[in-house]
C-alpha positions in Angstrom: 0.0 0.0 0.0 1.2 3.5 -1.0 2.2 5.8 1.9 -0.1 9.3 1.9 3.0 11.1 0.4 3.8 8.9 -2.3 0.2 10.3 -3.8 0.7 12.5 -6.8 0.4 16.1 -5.0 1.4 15.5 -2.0 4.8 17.7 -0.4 7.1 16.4 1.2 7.1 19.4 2.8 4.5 21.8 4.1 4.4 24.9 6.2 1.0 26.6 7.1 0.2 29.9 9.5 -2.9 31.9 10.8 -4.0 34.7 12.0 -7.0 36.8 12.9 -7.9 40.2 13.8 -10.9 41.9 15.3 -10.0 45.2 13.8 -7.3 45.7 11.3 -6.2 49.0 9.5 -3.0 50.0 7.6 -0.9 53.1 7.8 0.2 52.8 4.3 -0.2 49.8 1.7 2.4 47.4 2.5 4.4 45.8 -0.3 4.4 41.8 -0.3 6.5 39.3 -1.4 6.8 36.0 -1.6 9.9 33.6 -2.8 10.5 30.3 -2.1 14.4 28.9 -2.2 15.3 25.4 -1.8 18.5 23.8 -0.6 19.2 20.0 0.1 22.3 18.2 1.6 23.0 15.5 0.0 25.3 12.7 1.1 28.1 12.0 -1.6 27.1 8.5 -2.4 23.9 10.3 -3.7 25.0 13.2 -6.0 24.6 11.3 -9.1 20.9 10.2 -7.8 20.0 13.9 -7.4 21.1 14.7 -10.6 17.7 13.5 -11.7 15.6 14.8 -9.3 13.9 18.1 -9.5 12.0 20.2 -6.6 8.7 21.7 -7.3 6.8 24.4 -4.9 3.7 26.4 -4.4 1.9 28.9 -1.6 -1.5 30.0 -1.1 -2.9 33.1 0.8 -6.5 32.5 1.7 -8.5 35.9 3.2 -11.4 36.2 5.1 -12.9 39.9 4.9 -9.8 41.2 3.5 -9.3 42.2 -0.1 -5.9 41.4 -2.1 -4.9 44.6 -1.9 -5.5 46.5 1.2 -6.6 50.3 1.4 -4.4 52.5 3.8 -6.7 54.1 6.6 -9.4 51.8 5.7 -10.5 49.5 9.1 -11.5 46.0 8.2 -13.3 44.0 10.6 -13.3 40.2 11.6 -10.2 39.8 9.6 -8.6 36.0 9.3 -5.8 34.7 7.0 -4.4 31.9 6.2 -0.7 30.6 4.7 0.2 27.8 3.3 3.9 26.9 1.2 4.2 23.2 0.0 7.4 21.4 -1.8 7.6 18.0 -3.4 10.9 16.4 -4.8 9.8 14.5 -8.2 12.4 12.6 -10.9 13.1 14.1 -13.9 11.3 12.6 -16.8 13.6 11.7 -19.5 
């Protein structure tokens, strides 16, 4: 039987965060960015094995009574968000 991560989709790893807010406002509109960098040690009897292997990532932002881009001065109420980033190691296809 196939483990959960073996699935097609699944990461190998995943890192998630929340927040809420009763009341949130912003001084001035705040610039946002997001990059994801991967590194990997890998033990020298495996350097020719990751030669064929290729990493593959994503996030997602998901807002509750808060707009993409935020308005500076402008109050927003009941305020949640959540973050997630996910990264999967796959093989190279030849």
């Amino acid at each position: 039987m196939a483990r959960d991560r073996d699935r097609p989709g699944e990461p190998d790893v995943e890192i998630g965060a929340a927040a809420r807010a009763k009341k949130l406002r912003f001084k001035r509109k705040p610039r946002v960015e997001v990059k994801t960098h991967g590194y990997a040690e890998v033990d020298s009897k495996l350097r020719g094995e990751m030669d064929r292997v290729e990493g593959e990532g994503a996030s997602h932002t998901e807002r509750e009574n808060l707009p993409d881009e935020v308005e500076p001065g402008v109050t927003y109420r009941d305020v949640r968000v959540r973050w997630r980033a996910a990264a999967r190691l796959r093989g190279k296809r030849k």
